[in-house]
N, C-alpha and C positions, 0 to 999 in steps of 0.2 A: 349038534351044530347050533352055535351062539348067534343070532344078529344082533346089531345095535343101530337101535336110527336115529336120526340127527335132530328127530324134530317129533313131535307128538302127531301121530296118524292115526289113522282107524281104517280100518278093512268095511267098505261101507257097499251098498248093491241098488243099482237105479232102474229102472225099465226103460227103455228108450225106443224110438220109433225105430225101424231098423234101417229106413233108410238116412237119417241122420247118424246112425252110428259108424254106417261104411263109409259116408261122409267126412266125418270125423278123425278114422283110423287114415281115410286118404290124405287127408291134409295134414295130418299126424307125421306120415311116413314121408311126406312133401318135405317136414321140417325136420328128419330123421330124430324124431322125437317120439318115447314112448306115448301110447294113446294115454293111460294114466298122466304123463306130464301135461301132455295137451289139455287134458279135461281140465286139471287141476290148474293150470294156467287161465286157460280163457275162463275159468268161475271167479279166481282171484283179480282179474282184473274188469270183471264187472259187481262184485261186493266191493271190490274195496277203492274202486273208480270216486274220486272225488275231485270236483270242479276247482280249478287252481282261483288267485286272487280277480285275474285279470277277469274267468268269465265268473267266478262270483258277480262282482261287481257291474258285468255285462247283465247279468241275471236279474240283480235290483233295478238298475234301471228300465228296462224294460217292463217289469212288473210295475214302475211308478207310473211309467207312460201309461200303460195299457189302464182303461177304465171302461168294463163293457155296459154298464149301464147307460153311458151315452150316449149307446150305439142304435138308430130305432131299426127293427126287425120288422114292423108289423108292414110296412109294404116291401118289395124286394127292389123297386128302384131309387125308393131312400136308403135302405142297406146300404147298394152297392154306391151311390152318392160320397155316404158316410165314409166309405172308405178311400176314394182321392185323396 
């Protein structure tokens, strides 16, 4: 018996907590979707999850605003002051 696959795989083996896995197989079976599709799915879209233009862009600014050395710490009613 021949297979051919469509795409480069590996037969690969994880340990998992077990009750994440039953977990997993229910929400699997929710989307009538094999539990290897599911895993392979939700892995792909958190490796290969990247931040569009719009929240790049949200992301710099933010970062420009933010300057924590400003911020004084050493009493907790000037903290929270600092922060209004």
């Amino acid at each position: 018996m021949r297979t051919e696959t469509l795409s480069n795989r590996k037969v690969t083996a994880f340990r998992l907590n077990e009750d994440l896995l039953i977990r997993m197989k229910a929400e699997a079976k929710k989307e009538n979707r094999s539990l290897n599709n599911y895993v392979e799915s939700a892995l792909m879209r958190i490796v290969y999850r990247k931040p569009n233009k719009v929240t790049l862009a949200a992301i710099k600014e933010a970062q420009e605003d933010i300057n924590l050395t400003e911020i004084d710490m050493t009493n907790m009613q000037t903290f929270l002051k600092s922060l209004e």
